[in-house]
C-alpha positions as CSV (number, residue, x, y, z in Angstrom):
1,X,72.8,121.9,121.7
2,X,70.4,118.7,120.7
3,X,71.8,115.8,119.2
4,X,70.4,116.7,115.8
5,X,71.9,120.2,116.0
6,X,75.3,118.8,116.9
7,X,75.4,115.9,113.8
8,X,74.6,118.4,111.1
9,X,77.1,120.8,112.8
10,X,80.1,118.4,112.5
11,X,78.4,117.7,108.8
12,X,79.7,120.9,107.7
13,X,83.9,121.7,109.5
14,X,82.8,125.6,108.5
15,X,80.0,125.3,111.0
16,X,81.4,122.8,113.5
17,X,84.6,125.7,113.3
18,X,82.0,128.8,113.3
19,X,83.5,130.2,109.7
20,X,81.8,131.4,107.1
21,X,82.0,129.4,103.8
22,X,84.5,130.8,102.1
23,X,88.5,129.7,101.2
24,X,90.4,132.7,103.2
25,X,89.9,132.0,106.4
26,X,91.6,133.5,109.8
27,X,94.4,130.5,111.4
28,X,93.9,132.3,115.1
29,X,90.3,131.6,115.0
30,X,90.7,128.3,114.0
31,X,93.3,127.8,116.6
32,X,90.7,128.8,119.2
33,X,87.7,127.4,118.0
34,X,89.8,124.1,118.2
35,X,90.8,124.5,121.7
36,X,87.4,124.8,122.6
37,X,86.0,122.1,120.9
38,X,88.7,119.6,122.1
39,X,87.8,120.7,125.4
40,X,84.1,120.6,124.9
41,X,84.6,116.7,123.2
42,X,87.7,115.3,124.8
43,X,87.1,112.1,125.6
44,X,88.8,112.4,129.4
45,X,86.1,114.6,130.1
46,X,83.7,111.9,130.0
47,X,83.5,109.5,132.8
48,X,84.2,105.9,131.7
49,X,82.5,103.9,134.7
50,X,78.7,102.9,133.4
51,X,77.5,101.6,130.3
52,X,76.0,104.8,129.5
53,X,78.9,106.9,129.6
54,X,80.9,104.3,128.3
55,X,78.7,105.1,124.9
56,X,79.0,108.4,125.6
57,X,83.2,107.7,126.1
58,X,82.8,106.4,122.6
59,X,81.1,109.3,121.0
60,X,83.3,111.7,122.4
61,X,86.5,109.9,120.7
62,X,84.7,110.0,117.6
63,X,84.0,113.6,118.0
64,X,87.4,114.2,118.8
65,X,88.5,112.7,115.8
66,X,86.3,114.5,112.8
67,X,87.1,117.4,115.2
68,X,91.0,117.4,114.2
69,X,89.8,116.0,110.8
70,X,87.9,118.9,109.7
71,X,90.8,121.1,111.5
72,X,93.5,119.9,109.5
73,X,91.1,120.2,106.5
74,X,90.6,123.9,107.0
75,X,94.2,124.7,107.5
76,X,96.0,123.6,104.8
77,X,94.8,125.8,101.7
78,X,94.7,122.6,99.3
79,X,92.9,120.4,101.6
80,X,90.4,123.8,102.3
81,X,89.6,124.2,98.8
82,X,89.1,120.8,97.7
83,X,86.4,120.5,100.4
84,X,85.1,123.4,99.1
85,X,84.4,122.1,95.5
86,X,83.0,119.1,97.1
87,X,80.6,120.7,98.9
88,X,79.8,122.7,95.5
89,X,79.9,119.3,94.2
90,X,82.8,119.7,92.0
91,X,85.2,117.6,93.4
92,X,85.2,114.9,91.2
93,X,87.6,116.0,88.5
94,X,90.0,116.7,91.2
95,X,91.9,113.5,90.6
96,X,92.9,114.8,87.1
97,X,96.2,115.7,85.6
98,X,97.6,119.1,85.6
99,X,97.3,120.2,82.0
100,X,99.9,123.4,82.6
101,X,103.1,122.3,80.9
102,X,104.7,125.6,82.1
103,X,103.6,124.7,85.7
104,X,104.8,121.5,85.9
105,X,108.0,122.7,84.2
106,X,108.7,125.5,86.8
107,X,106.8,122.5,89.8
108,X,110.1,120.2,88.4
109,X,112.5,122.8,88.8
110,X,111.8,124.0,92.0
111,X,111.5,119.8,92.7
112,X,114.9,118.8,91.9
113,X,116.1,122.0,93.3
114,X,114.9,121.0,96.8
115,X,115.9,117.7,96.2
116,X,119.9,118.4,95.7
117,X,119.6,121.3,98.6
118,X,118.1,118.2,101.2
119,X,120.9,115.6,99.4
120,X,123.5,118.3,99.8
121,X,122.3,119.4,103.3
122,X,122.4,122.9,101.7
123,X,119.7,125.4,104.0
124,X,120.9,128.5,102.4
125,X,119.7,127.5,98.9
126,X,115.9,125.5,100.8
127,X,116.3,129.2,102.8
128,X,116.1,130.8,99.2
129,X,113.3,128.5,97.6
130,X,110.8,128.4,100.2
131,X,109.7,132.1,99.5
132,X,109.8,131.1,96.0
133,X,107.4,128.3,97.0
134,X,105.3,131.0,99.4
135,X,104.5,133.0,96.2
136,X,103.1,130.4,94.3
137,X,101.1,129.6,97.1
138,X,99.6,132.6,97.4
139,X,99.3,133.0,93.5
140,X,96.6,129.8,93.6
141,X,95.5,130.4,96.9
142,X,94.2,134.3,95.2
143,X,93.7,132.4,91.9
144,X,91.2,129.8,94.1
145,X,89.2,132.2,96.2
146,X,88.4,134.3,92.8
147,X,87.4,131.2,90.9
148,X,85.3,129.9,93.4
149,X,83.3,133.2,94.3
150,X,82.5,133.4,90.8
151,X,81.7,129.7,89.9
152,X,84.1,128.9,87.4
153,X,84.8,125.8,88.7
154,X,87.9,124.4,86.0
155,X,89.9,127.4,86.9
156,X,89.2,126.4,90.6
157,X,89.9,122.5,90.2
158,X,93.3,124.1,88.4
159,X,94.0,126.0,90.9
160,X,93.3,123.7,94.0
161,X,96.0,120.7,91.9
162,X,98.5,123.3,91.6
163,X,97.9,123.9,95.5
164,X,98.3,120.5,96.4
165,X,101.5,120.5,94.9
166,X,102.9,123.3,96.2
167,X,101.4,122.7,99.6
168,X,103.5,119.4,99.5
169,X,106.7,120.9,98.2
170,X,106.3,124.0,100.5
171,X,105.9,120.6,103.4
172,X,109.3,119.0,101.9
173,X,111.1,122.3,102.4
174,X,110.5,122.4,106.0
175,X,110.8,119.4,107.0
176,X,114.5,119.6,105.1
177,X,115.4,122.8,106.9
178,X,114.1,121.0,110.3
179,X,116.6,117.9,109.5
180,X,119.4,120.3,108.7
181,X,119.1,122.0,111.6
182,X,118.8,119.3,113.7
183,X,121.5,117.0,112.4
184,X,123.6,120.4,112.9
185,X,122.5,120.9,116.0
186,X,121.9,117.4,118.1
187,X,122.3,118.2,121.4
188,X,119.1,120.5,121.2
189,X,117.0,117.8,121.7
190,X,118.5,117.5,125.1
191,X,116.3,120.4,126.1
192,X,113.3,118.8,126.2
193,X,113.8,115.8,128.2
């Protein structure tokens, strides 16, 4: 692969990650097409001895890192999408409010819901929201992917807000069920000294 090949290839994470341009994309193929890029760019791989390869040491760290950039972009359905519009060049409007009062009604009660089940330590009630959480998801996720196939570009900026909230409250939920369960169970960090 030429220089010239390779920059406009990590110009474009659906190219550098050999997927089509388009929001649903498959996690396992991600997954691998990461492994093989980290081992086609790590920076270990490249000796660090002569001047030479020390610029080449350098632009294999800075491969690495737009490598795990644009994977952590195409992972996460909000981060997916808004790359999207900015490639359509839509992204500009993505910094505005969410105009759904209902949304950010039902976004507040599942909000303070989560918060008194992590103050309370209560899993069985962050147990019952998270599929709550999951459906929404998948609601904008669907709501996205149509909008953007067919251009209409305020139902996708809607869309990809409400997915960055729920993406982050779906986040919050883990990472409160991962505390429960580890401040119920400390010795199982034990295991993996």
């Amino acid at each position: 692969m030429t220089n010239t090949t390779q920059e406009a290839q990590f110009d474009n994470f659906f190219a550098l990650f050999e997927q089509p341009v388009q929001f649903e994309l498959v996690q396992e193929q991600l997954d691998h097409h990461l492994r093989h890029l980290q081992k086609q760019f790590h920076p270990d791989n490249v000796s660090k001895q002569s001047t030479e390869t020390k610029q080449a040491q350098l632009h294999a760290e800075q491969a690495s890192a737009l490598i795990n950039q644009a994977y952590q972009t195409l992972s996460a359905p909000d981060s997916r999408a808004g790359y999207l519009l900015d490639m359509a060049g839509q992204g500009q409007n993505l910094e505005h409010s969410i105009a759904d009062l209902d949304f950010l009604e039902d976004a507040m009660e599942m909000r303070i819901e989560l918060d008194d089940a992590i103050q309370a330590k209560d899993s069985a009630s962050l147990q019952q929201l998270h599929p709550q959480v999951t459906e929404r998801l998948q609601t904008q996720s669907n709501r996205f992917a149509t909008a953007y196939d067919s251009s209409t570009w305020q139902v996708a900026i809607d869309a990809t807000q409400k997915l960055k909230f729920l993406v982050k409250l779906n986040a919050d939920i883990t990472t409160g069920l991962d505390d429960i369960a580890s401040a119920e169970h400390p010795d199982d960090d034990d295991l993996y000294v």
